[in-house]
C-alpha positions in Angstrom: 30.5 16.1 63.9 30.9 16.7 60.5 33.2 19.9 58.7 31.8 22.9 60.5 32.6 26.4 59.4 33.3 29.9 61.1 30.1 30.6 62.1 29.5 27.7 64.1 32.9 27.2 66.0 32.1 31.2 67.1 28.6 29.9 68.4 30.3 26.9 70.2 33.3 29.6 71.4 30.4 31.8 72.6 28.3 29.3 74.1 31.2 28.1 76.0 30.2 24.0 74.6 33.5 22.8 72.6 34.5 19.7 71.1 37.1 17.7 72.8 39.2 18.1 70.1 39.9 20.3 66.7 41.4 20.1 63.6 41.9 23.6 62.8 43.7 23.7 59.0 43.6 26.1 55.8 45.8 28.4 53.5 44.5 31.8 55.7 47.2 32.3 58.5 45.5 35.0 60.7 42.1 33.3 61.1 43.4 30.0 61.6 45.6 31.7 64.5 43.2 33.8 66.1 40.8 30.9 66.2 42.8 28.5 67.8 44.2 30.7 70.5 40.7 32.5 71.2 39.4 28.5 71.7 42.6 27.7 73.7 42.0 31.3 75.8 38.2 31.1 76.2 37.9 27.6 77.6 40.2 27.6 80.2 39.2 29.6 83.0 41.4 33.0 83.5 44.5 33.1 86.0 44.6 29.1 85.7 46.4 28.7 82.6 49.7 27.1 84.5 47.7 24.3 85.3 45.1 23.9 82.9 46.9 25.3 78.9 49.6 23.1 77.4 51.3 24.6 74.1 53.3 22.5 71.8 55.1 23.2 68.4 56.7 20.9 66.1 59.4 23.0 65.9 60.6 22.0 70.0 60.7 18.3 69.2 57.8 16.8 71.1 57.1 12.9 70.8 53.7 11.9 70.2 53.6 10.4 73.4 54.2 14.0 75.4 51.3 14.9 73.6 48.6 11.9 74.2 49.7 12.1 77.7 49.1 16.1 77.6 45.5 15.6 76.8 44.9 13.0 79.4 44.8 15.1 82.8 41.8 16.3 85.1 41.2 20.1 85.5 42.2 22.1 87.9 39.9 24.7 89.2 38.4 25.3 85.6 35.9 23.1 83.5 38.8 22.0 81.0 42.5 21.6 80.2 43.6 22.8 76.7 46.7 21.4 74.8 47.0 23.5 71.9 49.5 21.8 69.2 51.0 23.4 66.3 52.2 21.8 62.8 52.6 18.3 64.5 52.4 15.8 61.7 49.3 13.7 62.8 49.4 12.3 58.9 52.5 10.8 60.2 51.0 9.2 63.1 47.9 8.1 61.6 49.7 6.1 58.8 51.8 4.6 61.3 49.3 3.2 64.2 46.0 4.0 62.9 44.2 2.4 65.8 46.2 4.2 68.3 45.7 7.3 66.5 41.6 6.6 66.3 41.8 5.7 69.8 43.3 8.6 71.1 40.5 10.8 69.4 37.8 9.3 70.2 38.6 8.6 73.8 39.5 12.2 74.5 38.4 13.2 78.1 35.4 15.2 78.6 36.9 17.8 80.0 40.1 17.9 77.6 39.4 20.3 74.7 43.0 19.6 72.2 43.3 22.0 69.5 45.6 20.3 66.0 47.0 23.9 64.4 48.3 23.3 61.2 50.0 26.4 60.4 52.3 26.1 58.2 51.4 22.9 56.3 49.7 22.7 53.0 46.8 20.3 53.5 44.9 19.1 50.4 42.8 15.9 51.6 41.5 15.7 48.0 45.4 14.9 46.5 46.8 13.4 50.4 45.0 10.4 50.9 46.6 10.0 54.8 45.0 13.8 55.4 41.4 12.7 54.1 41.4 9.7 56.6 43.0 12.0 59.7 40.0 15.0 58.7 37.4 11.9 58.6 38.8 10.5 62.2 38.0 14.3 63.5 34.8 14.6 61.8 33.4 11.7 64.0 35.0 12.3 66.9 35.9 15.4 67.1 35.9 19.1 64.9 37.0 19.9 61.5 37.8 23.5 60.4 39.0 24.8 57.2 39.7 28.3 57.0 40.3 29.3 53.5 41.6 33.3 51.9 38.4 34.5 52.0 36.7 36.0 48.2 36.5 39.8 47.7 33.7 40.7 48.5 34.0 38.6 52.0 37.3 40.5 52.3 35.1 43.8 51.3 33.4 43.2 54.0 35.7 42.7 56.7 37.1 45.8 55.9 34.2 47.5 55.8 33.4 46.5 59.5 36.8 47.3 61.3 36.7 50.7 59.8 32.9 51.2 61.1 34.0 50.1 64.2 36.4 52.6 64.3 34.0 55.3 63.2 35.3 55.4 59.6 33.1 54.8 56.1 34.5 53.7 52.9 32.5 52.5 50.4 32.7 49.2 48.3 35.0 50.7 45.1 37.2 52.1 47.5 37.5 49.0 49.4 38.2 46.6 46.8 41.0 49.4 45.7 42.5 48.8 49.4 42.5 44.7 49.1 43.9 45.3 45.1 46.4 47.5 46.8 47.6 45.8 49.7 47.2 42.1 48.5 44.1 39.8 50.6 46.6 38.6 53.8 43.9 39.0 56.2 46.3 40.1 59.2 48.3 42.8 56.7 44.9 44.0 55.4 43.4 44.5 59.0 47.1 46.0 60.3 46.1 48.6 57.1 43.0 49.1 58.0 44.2 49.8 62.0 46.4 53.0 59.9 43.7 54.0 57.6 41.5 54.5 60.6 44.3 56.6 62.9 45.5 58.6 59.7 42.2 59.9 58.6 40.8 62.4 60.8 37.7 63.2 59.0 34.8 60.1 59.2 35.7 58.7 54.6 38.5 56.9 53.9 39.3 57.9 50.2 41.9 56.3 47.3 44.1 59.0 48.2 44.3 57.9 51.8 45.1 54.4 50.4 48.0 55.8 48.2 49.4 58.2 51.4 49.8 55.2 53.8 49.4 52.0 52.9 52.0 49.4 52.1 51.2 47.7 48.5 52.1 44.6 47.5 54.5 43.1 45.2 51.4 42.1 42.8 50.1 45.5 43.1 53.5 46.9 42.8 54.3 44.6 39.4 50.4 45.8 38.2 51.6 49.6 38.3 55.0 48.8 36.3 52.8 46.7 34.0 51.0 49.6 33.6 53.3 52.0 33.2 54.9 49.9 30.2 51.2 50.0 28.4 50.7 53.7 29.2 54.4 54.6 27.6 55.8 55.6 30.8 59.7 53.7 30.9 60.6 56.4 33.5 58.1 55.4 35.7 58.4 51.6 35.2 62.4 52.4 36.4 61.2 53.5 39.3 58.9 50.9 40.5 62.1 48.4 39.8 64.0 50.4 41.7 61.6 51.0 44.6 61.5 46.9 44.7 65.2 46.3 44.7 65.2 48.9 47.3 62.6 46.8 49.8 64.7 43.5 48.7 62.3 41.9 46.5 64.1 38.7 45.3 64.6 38.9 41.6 63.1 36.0 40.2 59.9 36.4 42.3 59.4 39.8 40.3 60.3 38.4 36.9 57.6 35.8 37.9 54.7 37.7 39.2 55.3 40.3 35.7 55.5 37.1 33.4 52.2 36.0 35.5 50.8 39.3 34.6 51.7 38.4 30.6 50.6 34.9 30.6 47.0 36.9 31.8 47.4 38.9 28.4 48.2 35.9 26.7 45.7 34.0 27.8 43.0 37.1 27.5 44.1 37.4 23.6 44.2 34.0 22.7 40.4 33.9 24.1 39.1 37.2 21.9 41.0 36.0 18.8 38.9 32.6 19.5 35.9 34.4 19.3 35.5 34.6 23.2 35.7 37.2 25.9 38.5 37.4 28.4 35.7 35.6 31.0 35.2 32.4 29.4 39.1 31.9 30.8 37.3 31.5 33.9 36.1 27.8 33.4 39.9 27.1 32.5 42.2 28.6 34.9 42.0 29.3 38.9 41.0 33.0 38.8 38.6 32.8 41.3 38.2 35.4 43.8 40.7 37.6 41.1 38.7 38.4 38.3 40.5 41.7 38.0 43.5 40.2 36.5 41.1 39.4 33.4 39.5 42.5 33.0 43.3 44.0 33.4 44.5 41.8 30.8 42.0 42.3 28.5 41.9 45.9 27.8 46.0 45.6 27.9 45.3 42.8 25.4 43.3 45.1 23.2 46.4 46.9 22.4 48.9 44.1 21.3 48.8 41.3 18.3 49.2 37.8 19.0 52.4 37.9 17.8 53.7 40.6 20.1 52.3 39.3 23.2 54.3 36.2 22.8 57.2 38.0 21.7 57.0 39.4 25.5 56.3 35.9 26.7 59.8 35.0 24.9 61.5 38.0 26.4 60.5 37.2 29.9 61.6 33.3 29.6 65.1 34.6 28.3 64.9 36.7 30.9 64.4 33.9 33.8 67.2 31.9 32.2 70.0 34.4 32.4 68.8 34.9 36.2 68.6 31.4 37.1 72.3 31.3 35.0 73.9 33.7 37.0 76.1 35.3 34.5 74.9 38.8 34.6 73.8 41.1 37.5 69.9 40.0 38.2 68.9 44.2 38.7 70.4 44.6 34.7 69.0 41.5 33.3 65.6 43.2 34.7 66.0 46.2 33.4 67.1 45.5 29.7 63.9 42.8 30.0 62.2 46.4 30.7 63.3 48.4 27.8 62.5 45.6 25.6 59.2 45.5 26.5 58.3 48.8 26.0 60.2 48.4 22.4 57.5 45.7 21.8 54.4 47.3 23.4 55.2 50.7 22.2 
């Protein structure tokens, strides 16, 4: 079986007809979890899990061979056994004995269902040749599942449901403001969504619900001190810096995610003064699914030179060379980065 996507590994899960083995791989943690445990819960029967569920992680030290032999036993009192493997580096296996690795696929038991998590491993079969033959051995033989972040208006949608489930409304605006907010983690968006739903007592969540409880990210965090340095508020922009030294945000990662927010303006100007608008930057660079950062950008653009914005761009690479140096306290560096941005914007 070819690639298959969400929709049809919950028909299989519902239908109770898996595959005797899954590849289950992607750069969204939470559904690649909950997936893999719901197929590892759902086909072996309830109370029998001793004798019928095997779980395996990299991290413990397991040969290959503890696994094979894992997925190679007869059922007790349930239709299947389940060996559910985590981060085990089948790339490593496959280059190494390719037949043996083919064979052990495609002469899985019957009644074996084996579930490959990659969790924490970047997968790109397109640049790793070894993972583009292991995802075609699955294909034929067994499952492939990529689970991707999913786009806004997918994410829109999720949140959209679990508060209707929990007998809240919000409507699209607001909801987009919750995923700009909070950043699009699936399991932290739905663990805000959970506190949404028990802090509102009326039936709307609003903007100001968002602001009372929910957690924002660093991006959203750097946004609102970008925004404070465009709207002449240094105080404020203090504050924010603060507030992120206070939750132990590492240094350089703020430097980088503000100069990110710069090279955006940068890139946003450069496209106007070209005679373009800030969207034809879209058939250059990987904004996909965070078109906001343009539209941002460009009305910050609106406001600056060329020559200023990539005075900023200069200030933020000094910046990141006296942190990475080590000579002066990183929380200073930051802030005198901070007062000479709003000299240049300002």
């Amino acid at each position: 079986m070819p690639e298959i996507d969400e929709a049809i590994l919950k028909n299989q899960i519902k239908e109770h007809k898996f595959a005797n083995s899954y590849l289950i791989y992607g750069n969204e943690p939470y559904l690649k979890q909950h997936y893999a445990n719901l197929i590892a819960k759902k086909c072996v029967t309830e109370g029998m899990e001793g004798f019928n569920l095997r779980k395996f992680d990299a991290e413990n030290g397991n040969d290959i061979q503890e696994l094979i032999d894992s997925t190679d036993t007869l059922p007790a009192f349930s239709e299947y056994t389940c060996t559910l493997m985590k981060d085990f580096p089948v790339d490593s296996f496959y280059s190494s004995d390719k037949k043996r690795f083919e064979a052990w696929i495609k002469e899985m038991p019957e009644t074996t269902v084996a579930v490959f998590w990659q969790d924490t491993g970047e997968i790109n079969p397109k640049k790793n040749s070894k993972w583009k033959s292991v995802i075609s051995v699955f294909a034929k033989y067994g499952c492939v599942v990529c689970f991707d972040k999913m786009d806004r208006s997918s994410l829109a949608k999720t949140v959209t449901g679990g508060l209707k489930k929990r007998g809240k409304d919000i409507d699209r605006d607001t909801a987009f403001y919750l995923i700009d907010t909070v950043g699009n983690d699936l399991n932290i968006l739905l663990n805000e969504v959970e506190k949404l739903a028990n802090y509102q007592k009326g039936s709307i969540i609003t903007k100001a619900d968002i602001n009372a409880v929910c957690i924002k990210s660093l991006e959203s965090n750097i946004y609102d001190l970008s925004k404070s340095l465009f709207s002449n508020n240094i105080e404020r922009c203090f504050k924010i810096l603060n507030k992120l030294f206070e939750d132990k945000e590492k240094p350089e990662i703020i430097l980088g995610v503000l100069a990110g927010n710069f090279i955006d303006i940068y890139r946003a100007k450069a496209s106007v003064s070209a005679g373009k608008n800030a969207d034809y930057l879209k058939d250059f660079y990987n904004y996909k699914n965070t078109e906001f950062r343009l539209r941002n950008a460009a009305r910050d653009a609106s406001r600056l030179d060329l020559a200023s914005v990539r005075k900023c761009i200069g200030l933020l690479g000094e910046a990141d060379r006296q942190i990475k140096l080590r000579t002066v306290d990183e929380k200073t560096v930051l802030e005198r980065l901070l007062i000479e941005l709003y000299r240049t914007i300002n």
